[in-house]
N, C-alpha and C positions, 0 to 999 in steps of 0.2 A: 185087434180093436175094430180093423174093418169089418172083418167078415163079423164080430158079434152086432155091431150096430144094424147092418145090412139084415143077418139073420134076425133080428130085433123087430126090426120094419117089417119085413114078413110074417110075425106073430102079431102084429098091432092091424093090420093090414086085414090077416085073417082074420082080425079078431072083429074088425068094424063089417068084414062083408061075407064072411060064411066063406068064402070058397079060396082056392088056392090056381086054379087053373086061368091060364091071362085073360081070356075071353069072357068069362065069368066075372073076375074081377075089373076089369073095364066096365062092365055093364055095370054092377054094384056100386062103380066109383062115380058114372056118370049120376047116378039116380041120388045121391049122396048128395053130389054137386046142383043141381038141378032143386034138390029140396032144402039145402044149407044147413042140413045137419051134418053132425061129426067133421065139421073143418076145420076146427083146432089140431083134432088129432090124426087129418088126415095131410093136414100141413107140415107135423113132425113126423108123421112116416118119408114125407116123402124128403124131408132135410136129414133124415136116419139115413135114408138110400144114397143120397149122394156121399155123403159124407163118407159113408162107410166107401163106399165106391172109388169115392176121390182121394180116401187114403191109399186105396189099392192101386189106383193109376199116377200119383205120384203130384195131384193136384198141389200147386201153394195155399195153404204153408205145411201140408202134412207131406211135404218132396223130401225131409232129410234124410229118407232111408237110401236115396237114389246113388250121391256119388259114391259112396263105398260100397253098394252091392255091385254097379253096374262097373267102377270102377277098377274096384277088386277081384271081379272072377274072370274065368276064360272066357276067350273069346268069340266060343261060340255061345256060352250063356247071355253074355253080355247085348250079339247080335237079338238073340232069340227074346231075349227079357224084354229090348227098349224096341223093337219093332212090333211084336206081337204080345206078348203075357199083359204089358201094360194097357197095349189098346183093347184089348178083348173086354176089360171092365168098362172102357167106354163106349162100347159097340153094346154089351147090358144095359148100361144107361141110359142110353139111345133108344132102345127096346121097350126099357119101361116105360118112359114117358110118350112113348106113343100107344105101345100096344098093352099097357097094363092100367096105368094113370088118366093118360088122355093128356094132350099136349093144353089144350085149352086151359085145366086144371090146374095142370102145371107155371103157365104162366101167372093165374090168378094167385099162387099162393104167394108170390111175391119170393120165392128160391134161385129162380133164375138170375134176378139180380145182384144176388150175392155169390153167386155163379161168377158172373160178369167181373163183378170189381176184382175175387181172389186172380183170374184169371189173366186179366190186367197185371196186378201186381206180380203174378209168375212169369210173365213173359219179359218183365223187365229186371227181375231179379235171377231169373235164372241165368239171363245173358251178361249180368254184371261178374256172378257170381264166377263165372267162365271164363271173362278176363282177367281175372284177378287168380285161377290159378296159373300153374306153368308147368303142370301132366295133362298130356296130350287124351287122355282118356276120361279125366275127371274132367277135362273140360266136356267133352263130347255127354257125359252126365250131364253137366248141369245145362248143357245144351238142350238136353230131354226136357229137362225143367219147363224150359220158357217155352218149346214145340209143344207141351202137352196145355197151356195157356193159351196158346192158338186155340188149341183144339176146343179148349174150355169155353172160350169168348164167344167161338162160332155156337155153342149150343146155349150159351146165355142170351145170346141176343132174342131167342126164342123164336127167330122167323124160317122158314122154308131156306132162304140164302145161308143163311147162318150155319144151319145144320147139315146143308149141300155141302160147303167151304170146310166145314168139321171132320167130314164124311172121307171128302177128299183128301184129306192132310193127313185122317188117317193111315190111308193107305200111299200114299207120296212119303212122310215120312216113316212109314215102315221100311221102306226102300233105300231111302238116303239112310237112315240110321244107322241101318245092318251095314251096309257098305261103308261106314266110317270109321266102325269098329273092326270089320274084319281085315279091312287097310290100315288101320293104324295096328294092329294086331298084327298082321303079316310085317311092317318094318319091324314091330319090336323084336318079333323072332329071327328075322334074318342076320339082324343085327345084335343078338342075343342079350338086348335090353332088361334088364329088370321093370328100373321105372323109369316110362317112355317120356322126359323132359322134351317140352318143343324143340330147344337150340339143338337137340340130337336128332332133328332133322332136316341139319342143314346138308344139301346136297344131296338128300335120298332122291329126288328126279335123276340123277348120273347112275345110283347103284341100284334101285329098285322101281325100276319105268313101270312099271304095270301096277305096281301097289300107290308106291306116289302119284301116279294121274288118277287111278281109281279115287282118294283121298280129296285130291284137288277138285275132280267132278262133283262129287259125291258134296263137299263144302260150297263150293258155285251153285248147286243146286240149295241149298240150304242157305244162302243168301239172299236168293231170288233173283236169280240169270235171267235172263228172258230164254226160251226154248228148253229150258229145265223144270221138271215138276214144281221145285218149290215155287217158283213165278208163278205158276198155276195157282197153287195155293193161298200165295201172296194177292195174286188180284180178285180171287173169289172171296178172299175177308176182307178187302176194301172194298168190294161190289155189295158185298153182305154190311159193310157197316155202314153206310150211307141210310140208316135205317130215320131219319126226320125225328128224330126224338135226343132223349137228352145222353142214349149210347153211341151215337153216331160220332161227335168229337172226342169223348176222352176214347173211343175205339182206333178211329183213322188217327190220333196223335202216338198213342202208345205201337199201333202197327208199323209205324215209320220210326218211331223213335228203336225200336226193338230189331227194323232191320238194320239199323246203322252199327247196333251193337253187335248184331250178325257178323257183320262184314268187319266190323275192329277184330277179331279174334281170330275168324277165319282167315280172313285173308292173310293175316299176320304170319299162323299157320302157314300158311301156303306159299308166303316169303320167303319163311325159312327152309321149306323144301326142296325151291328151287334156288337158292344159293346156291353157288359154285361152290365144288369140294375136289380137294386135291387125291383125296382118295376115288379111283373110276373103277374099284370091281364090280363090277357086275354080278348082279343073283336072278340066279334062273326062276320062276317061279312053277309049282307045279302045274301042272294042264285044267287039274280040277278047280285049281283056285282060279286060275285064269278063265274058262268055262264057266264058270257061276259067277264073277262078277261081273264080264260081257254079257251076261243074260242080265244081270239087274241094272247096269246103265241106261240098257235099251231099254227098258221101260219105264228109266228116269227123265229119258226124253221125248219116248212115247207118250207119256204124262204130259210132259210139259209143251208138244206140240198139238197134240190134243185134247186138252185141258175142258175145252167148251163140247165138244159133246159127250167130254164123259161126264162132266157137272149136270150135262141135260139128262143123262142117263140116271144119277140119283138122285136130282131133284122128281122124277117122275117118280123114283119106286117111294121117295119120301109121301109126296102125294097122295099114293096108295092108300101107304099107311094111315096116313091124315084122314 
């Protein structure tokens, strides 16, 4: 359904401006816009693209495909799905509306704001939705949910901030993600879990130090620690929602409201980790697994100590674009 909608929009698309190349069509959209013809139907191409788009990236309320695929496959799909396959439809969308549509456009058709509300409502219901399971994996899904409503909000708001703070979370939450799955993944294996229930990770900090701290970071950072990416994240969609208009409060209430739902879940998690357990064997982990999530912490914190000039660094390429 996504890809036909999306495919959709690009025959209507075509069909108002001759041409198929983005350059081309920017120009045809501009002169469109400019004369106020065709803005009926260049206002349902461009609610075809996201749509189509937002099915593919997991937007509320087309997310139910999320906890049973992300939930149910291995764990390297699962990394590979919720860090990258998902954003890459938003990293398109991002693309159109600048370098196909024209952001200007885009605000005018009045899309964005319905943007904004689903976006809202996913950050708060994906987080609900997460504490109400008690699989350590289907939460870390529905977790995707309410990250990708971050993501959604920052490009609703329609301003330069917004789409900085979007841009960033992208890539922050590509990092925590994968590392949450492939730590929650690494105990279930060691401990040759089927299905990975929280209370079965009581004590893993004594039997799996290096998978349970990984987990623990990886959640701290997804709460919004100060010195960890998500912080970064977190204060660039409060800096972006101060925006004087009427997205400014229901933004900063639902971003606070949605981190406390963060931290009920996670931390919870993280409770039950570090419990004391009577059992202390110890499991060795291998070099590579160890090796590549040392490499992705550090740039969980490299993010998050460095947050402000790398937000300066795409707020300028955004500009470009603009």
């Amino acid at each position: 359904v996504g890809s036909g909608l999306f495919l959709l929009a690009l025959c209507m698309l075509y069909g108002i401006t001759g041409h198929l190349l983005m350059s081309n069509i920017y120009t045809s959209v501009q002169e469109i816009y400019a004369n106020g013809t065709y803005m009926q139907p260049l206002t349902v191409i461009i609610g075809f693209m996201i749509i189509g788009l937002g099915i593919k990236s997991a937007l509320f309320p087309f997310h139910t495909w999320v906890p049973d695929s992300y939930g149910n496959s291995t764990v390297g799909s699962s990394a590979m799905l919720s860090s990258l396959v998902s954003k890459a439809y938003i990293v398109l969308l991002i693309k159109i509306i600048y370098r196909v549509i024209g952001i200007e456009v885009v605000r005018a058709s009045g899309v964005l704001n319905i943007i904004f509300v689903f976006a809202l409502i996913g950050m708060l219901w994906g987080s609900v939705c997460a504490i109400r399971t008690d699989n350590v994996r289907r939460m870390i899904s529905f977790s995707s949910v309410a990250q990708i409503g971050y993501i959604y909000m920052g490009i609703g708001l329609g301003t330069t901030l917004g789409m900085t703070a979007a841009i960033f979370h992208i890539v922050s939450h590509g990092f925590m993600k994968a590392l949450l799955f492939i730590s929650a993944g690494e105990l279930a294996d060691s401990d040759a879990l089927v299905d990975l229930k929280i209370t079965a990770l009581h004590g893993a900090r004594y039997r799996h130090r290096i998978a349970s701290s990984v987990f623990v970071l990886s959640s701290l950072s997804m709460v919004g620690i100060p010195f960890l990416s998500g912080f970064g994240s977190k204060f660039l969609f409060a800096v972006a929602g101060v925006t004087f208009n009427w997205q400014m409060y229901p933004a900063l209430i639902c971003l606070a409201i949605s981190t406390v739902l963060n931290a009920m879940y996670f931390l919870r998690t993280c409770i039950h980790v570090n419990i004391a357990s009577d059992d202390l064997g110890r499991v060795k982990p291998e070099r590579g697994f160890v090796l590549g999530v040392f490499a992705m912490c550090a740039v969980i914190v490299i993010l998050g100590v460095l947050f402000a000039p790398v937000s300066k660094l795409i707020e300028t390429g955004i500009n470009m674009l603009a």
